[in-house]
C-alpha positions in Angstrom: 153.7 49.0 -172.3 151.0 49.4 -169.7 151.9 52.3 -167.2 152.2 50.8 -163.4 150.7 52.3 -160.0 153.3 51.3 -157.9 153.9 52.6 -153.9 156.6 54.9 -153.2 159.7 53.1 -152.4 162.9 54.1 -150.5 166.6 55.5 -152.0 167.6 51.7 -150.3 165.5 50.0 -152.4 164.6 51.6 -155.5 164.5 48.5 -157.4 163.4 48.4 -160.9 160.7 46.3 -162.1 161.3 43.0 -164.7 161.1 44.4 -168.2 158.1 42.4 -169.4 154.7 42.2 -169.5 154.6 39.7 -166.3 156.3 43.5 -164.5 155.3 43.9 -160.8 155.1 47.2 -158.6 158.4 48.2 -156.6 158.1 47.2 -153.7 157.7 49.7 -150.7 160.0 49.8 -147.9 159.0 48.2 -144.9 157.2 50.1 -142.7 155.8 50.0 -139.2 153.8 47.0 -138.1 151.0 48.9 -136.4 149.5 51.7 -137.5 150.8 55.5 -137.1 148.8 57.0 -134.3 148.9 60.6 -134.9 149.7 63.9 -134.0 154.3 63.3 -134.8 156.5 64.7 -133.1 160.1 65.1 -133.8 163.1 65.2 -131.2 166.7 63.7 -131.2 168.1 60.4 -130.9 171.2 58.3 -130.6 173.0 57.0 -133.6 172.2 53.6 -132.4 168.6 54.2 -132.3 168.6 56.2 -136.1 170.7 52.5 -137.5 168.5 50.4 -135.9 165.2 52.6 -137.5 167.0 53.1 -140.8 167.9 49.1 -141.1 163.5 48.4 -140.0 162.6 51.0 -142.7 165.0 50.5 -145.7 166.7 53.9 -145.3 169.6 54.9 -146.9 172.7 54.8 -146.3 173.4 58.4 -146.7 171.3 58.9 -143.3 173.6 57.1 -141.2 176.2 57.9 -138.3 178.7 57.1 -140.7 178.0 59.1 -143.1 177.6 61.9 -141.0 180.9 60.7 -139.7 182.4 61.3 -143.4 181.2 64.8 -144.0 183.9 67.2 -142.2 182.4 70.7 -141.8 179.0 69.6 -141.0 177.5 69.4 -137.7 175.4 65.9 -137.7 171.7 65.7 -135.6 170.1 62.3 -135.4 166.3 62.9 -135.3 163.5 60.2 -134.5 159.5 60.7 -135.4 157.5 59.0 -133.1 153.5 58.6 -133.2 151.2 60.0 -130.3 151.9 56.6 -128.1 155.8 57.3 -128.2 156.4 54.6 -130.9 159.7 55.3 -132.8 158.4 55.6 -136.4 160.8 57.3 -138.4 164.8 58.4 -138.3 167.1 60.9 -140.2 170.5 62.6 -139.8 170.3 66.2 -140.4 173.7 67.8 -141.2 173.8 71.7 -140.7 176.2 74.1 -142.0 176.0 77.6 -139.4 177.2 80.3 -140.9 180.2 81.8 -139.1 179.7 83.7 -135.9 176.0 83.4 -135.9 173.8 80.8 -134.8 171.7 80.5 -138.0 172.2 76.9 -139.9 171.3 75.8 -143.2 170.1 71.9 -142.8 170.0 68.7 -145.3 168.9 65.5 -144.7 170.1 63.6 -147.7 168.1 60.8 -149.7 166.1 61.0 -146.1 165.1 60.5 -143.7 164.0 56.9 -143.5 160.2 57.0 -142.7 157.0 54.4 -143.9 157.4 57.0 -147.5 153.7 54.6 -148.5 152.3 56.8 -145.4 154.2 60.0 -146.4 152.7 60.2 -149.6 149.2 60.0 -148.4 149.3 62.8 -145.9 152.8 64.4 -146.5 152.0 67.6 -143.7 151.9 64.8 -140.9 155.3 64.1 -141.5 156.9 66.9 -142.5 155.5 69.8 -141.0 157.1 68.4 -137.0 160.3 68.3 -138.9 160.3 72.2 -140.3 158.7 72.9 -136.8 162.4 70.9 -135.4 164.2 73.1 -138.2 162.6 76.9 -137.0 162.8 75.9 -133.5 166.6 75.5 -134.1 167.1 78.5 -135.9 167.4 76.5 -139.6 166.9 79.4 -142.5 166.7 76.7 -145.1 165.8 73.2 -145.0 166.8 70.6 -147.9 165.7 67.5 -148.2 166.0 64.4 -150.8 162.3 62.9 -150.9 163.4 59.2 -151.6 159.7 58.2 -153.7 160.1 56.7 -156.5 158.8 59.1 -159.6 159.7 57.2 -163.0 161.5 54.1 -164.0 162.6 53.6 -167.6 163.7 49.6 -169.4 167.6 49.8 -170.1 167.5 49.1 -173.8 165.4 51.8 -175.0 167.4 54.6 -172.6 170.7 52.5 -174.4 169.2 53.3 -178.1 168.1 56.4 -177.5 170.7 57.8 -175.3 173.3 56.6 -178.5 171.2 58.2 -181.4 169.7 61.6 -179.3 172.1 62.6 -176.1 172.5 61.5 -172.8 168.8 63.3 -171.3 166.4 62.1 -174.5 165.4 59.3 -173.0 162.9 61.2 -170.6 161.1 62.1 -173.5 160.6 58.1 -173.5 157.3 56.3 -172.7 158.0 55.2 -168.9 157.5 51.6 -167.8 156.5 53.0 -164.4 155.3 56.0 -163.3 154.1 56.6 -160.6 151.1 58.8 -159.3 151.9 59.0 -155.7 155.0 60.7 -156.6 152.9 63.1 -158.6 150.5 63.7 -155.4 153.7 64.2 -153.0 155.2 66.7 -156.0 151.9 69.0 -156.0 151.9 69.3 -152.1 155.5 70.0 -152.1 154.8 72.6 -155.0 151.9 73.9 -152.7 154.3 74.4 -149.6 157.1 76.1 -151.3 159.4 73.4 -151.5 161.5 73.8 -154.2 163.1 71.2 -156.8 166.4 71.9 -157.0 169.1 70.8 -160.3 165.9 71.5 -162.2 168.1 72.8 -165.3 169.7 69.5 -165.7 173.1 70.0 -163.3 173.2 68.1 -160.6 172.9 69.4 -157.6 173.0 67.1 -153.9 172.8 64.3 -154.4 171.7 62.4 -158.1 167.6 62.4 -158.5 168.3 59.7 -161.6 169.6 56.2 -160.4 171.2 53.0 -162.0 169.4 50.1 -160.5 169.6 46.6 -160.7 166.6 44.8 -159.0 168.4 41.6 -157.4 165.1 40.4 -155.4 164.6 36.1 -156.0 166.8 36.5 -158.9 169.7 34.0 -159.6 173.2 34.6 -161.0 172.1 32.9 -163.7 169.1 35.4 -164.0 171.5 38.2 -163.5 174.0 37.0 -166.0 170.9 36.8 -168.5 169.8 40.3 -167.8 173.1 41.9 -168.8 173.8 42.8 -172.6 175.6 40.6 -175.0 178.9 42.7 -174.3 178.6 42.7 -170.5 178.3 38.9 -170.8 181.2 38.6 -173.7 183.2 40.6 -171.4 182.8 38.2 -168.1 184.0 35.3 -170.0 186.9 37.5 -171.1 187.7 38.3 -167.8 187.7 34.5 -166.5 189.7 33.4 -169.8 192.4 36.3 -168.8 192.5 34.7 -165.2 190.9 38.1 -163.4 191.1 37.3 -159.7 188.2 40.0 -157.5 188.9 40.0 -153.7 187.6 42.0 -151.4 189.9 44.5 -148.8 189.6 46.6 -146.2 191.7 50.1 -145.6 194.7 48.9 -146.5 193.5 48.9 -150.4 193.2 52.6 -150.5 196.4 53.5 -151.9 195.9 51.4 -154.5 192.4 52.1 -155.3 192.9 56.1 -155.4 196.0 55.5 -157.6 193.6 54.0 -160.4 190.6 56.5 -159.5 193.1 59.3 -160.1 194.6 57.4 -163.1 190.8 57.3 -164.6 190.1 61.2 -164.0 193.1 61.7 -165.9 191.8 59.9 -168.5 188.0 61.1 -168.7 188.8 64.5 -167.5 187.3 65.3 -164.4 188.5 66.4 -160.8 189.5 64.1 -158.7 188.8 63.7 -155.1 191.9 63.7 -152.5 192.3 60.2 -150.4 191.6 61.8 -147.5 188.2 61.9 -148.2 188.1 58.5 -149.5 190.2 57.3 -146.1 187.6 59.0 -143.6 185.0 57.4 -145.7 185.7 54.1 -145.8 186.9 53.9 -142.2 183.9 55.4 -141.0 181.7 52.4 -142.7 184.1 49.9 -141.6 183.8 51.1 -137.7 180.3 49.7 -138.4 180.5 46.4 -139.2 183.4 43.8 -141.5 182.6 42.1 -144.4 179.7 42.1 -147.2 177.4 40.2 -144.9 177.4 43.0 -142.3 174.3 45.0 -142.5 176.5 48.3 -142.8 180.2 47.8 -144.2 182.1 49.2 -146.6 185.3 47.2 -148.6 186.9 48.1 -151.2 186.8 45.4 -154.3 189.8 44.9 -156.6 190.2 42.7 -159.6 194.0 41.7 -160.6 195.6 39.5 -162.3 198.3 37.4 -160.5 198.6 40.3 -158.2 198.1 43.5 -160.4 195.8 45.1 -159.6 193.6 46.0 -162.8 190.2 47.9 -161.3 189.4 48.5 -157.8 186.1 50.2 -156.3 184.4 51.4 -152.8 181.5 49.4 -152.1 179.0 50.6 -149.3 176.1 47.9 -147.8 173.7 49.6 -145.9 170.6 46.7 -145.2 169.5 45.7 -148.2 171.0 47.6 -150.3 174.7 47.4 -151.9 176.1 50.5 -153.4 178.8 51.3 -155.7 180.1 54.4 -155.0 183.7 55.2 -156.6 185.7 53.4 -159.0 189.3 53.4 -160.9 190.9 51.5 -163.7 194.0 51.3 -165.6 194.7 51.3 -169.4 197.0 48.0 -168.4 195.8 44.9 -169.9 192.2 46.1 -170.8 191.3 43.1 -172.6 191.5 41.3 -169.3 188.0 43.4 -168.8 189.0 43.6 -165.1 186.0 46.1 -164.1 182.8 43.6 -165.4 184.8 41.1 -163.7 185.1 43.5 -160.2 181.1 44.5 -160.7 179.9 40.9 -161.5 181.4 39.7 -158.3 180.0 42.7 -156.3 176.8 42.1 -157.6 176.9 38.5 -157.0 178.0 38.7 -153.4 175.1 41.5 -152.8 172.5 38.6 -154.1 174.1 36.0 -151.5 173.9 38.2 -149.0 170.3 38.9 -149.6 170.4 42.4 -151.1 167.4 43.4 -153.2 169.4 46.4 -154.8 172.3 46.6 -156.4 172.7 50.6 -156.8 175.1 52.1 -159.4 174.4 55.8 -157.9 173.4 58.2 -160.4 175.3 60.3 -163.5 175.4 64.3 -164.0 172.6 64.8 -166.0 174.5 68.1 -167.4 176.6 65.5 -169.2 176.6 66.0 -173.5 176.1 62.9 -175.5 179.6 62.9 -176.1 181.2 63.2 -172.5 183.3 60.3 -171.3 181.0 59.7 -168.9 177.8 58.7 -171.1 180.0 55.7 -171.4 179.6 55.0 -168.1 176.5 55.2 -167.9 175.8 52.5 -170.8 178.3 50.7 -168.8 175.8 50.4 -165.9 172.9 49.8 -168.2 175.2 46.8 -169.6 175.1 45.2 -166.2 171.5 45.3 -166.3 170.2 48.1 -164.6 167.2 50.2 -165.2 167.0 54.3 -164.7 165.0 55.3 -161.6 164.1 58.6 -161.2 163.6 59.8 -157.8 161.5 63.0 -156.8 164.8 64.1 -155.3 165.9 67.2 -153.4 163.8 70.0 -152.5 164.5 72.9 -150.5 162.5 75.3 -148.4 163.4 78.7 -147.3 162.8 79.5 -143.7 164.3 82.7 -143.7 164.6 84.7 -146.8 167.2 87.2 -145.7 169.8 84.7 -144.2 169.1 82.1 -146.9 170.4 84.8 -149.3 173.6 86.0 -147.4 174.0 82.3 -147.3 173.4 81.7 -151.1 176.0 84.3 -151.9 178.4 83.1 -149.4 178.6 79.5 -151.5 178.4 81.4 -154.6 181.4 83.3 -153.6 183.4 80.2 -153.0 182.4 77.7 -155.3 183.5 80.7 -158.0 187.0 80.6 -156.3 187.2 77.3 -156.2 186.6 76.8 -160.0 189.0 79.5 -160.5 191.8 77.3 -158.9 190.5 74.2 -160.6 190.2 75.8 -164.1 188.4 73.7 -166.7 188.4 70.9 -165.1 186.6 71.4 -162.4 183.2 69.9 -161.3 180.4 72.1 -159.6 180.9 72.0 -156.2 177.5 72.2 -155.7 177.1 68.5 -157.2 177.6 66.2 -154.2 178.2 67.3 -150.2 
C-alpha cells in the first residue's frame, strides 16, 4: 500500500485512516484561525481559559483541570502560549513533583500541551523553547513532555496476524499504512536538542506512545458494525439474544465497577488500582459536565442482564474524543458477551454525539505474546481499531545534578514498592 503524508494530528484525535486504497490523511487538529504572529511567550492561565483552548485545539484530555485534579502528589500549573499580539494560541497543564525541602521540581505535561501541532512541526524551537524558558525560570531540573504527532499507523488485520503468529511487538516490523514525515522532522530536532525518548526498550513508561483507535468521523453504525471482525459482530448478536441491557451511571456505579476490575486482575494477573483513585477520578470529570453529550464528562458504562451487572467501564469525553480508560468483567454468564455489548454502545453514543475518535488507550508494549493482555489488545483490534503510534514522551534534562538525586529517589521507591507487591506488580513508572 502506498505510504501517506499526512499532518501531525493531536492525542484527541489520532484517528486512523479507512483501510483501503480510497485512505485519506488524518486529519490535523484544529488550529488557530489567523496566523501565529511570532516571537511566543509563555505565562499562566486559569483552568477555564486552558478547557476553553484545549476544546478549540483538540487537546487531550489528560491536559485538563481535571485531570490535574486526579493526580494527588502533583502540584498542577495551567500555562497559555500566546503570539506577539497577545492572542491565546496554545494551553497545557504542567504537573511538578518538588523534591522535598527544596524548591527544585521535576515537570510533565502529559499527551500535551494542546497547541496548532501542523505549526509545531514546522518550526518546533518557536514553541517549545518559551516553554523550557517557563521551566528554568521556575527552577524545573527536568522537563517531560508527550509530543501528541502522529508517527505511524498500522491496518488492524495485519497487526491481528502477525501479532498471533510472531509476539505482541512484530508488527512494527510491518509495512505502515501511514507514516508520517513530519513526525520524522519533529523527531531529528528533538534528537538535536537533547530531548530524549523515553520507554525506548519496549516498557512503558508515562503514558502509552502506541494507541487503539477507531476513526468514527461520517461513519454510521452500520459502517462501524461492518468494520469490526466476524467475532466482534457474532458476539453483538449474542449479547442482544442474551438480553444484555448497557446504561450509563454516574458515581454511584463505582463499587460495582471496581468489584469486577478487581475480579479481572485477579484473573489476568496484574495489580490492581485502589477505588480511591478511581473515585477522585471520576468525580473530578463529572464536576465538569453530566452526560455523554457534555464536552468533558466522565460515566461509568455497565452492561447487565436483568440487573446483574456483567461488565462495567470508566469512560472519559474530552471534545471530540471518547476514551475508554478502565474496565472489569466477571466469569458469570460469559456467553452473554456483556463487554462487546458495553463497548458497542460506548462507541455508538461517541458517534451520536459527534466524536471523531473512539480511543481504546494503549497496551504495555513489554507484554510477551503470551500475556493475558495480548488478548486484549486483539480485543480492541476486533472492534475495529487501528494502531497509532505517537512520537510520545521525551524528556529533557535541565539540571544534570538534581535530575540524578531525583532519578535515584524514584528508583529507590519504585524498588520498594515492587518489593511489597512481589510478582505481581506493575512498574510504577508506567502511568502517573
Amino acid at each position: 500500500m502506498t505510504e501517506q503524508t499526512p499532518a501531525p494530528v493531536s492525542p484527541a484525535s489520532p484517528v486512523a485512516p479507512e483501510p483501503d486504497e480510497s485512505r485519506t490523511s488524518p486529519e490535523p487538529a484544529t488550529g488557530p484561525a489567523a496566523p501565529v504572529a511570532g516571537p511566543l511567550t509563555v505565562r499562566e492561565i486559569t483552568p477555564d481559559e486552558a478547557v476553553e483552548t484545549l476544546l478549540e485545539l483538540g487537546g487531550s484530555f489528560l491536559q485538563t483541570p481535571a485531570w490535574g485534579r486526579a493526580k494527588a502528589g502533583w502540584r498542577r500549573t495551567h500555562l497559555g502560549w500566546f503570539d506577539a499580539s497577545g492572542r491565546r494560541v496554545g494551553a497545557g497543564l504542567v504537573l511538578s513533583r518538588t523534591i522535598p525541602r527544596l524548591s527544585r521540581s521535576y515537570a510533565y505535561l502529559p499527551e500535551g500541551p494542546g497547541l496548532p501541532w501542523d505549526a509545531v512541526a514546522t518550526d518546533p524551537a518557536a514553541w517549545i523553547d518559551p516553554l523550557v524558558a517557563w521551566a528554568k525560570a521556575n527552577k524545573a531540573f527536568a522537563l517531560r513532555l508527550g509530543y501528541p504527532v502522529v508517527s505511524r499507523i498500522w491496518d488492524r488485520e495485519p497487526v491481528k496476524k502477525q501479532v498471533v503468529e510472531n509476539g505482541l511487538l512484530s508488527f512494527t516490523s510491518l509495512p505502515t499504512a501511514v507514516d508520517n514525515p513530519a513526525a520524522r522532522s519533529l523527531e531529528a530536532w528533538l534528537g538535536r536538542n537533547h530531548w530524549l525518548p523515553l520507554g525506548a526498550d519496549g516498557v512503558a513508561v508515562g503514558q502509552p506512545r502506541l494507541l487503539c483507535v477507531v476513526d468514527l468521523r461520517g461513519r454510521t453504525d452500520a459502517e462501524l458494525l461492518k468494520g469490526m471482525n466476524q467475532q466482534w459482530r457474532r458476539n453483538v448478536k449474542k449479547a442482544e439474544k442474551a438480553g444484555v441491557q448497557v446504561r450509563t451511571v454516574g458515581s454511584e456505579g463505582l463499587d460495582t465497577f471496581h468489584a469486577l476490575y478487581v475480579e479481572s486482575a485477579e484473573r489476568d494477573n496484574f495489580l490492581p488500582r485502589p477505588k480511591s483513585y478511581f473515585d477522585v477520578m471520576a468525580r473530578s470529570f463529572a464536576s465538569e459536565g453530566d452526560g455523554v453529550d457534555a464536552p468533558v464528562s466522565a460515566r461509568f458504562y455497565e452492561a447487565h442482564v436483568d440487573g446483574d451487572v456483567l461488565a462495567s467501564a470508566l469512560m472519559i469525553r474530552f471534545g471530540r474524543t471518547f476514551s475508554y480508560l478502565y474496565g472489569g468483567s466477571t466469569e458469570r454468564n460469559r456467553d452473554a458477551r456483556a463487554s462487546n455489548a458495553l463497548q458497542w454502545r460506548a462507541m455508538r453514543d461517541a458517534a451520536a454525539a459527534g466524536c471523531e475518535a473512539y480511543d481504546f488507550r494503549g497496551f504495555n508494549t513489554s507484554l510477551g505474546a503470551t500475556s493475558p493482555l495480548t488478548g486484549l489488545l486483539l480485543f480492541k483490534l476486533g472492534a475495529g481499531a487501528d494502531v497509532v503510534e505517537m512520537v510520545g514522551e521525551r524528556e529533557l534534562v535541565i539540571s544534570r545534578f538534581w535530575h540524578f538525586a531525583f532519578a535515584r529517589a524514584m528508583a529507590a521507591r519504585i524498588a520498594i514498592n515492587k518489593r511489597r507487591k512481589a510478582a505481581r506488580a506493575t512498574p510504577d513508572a508506567a502511568d502517573i
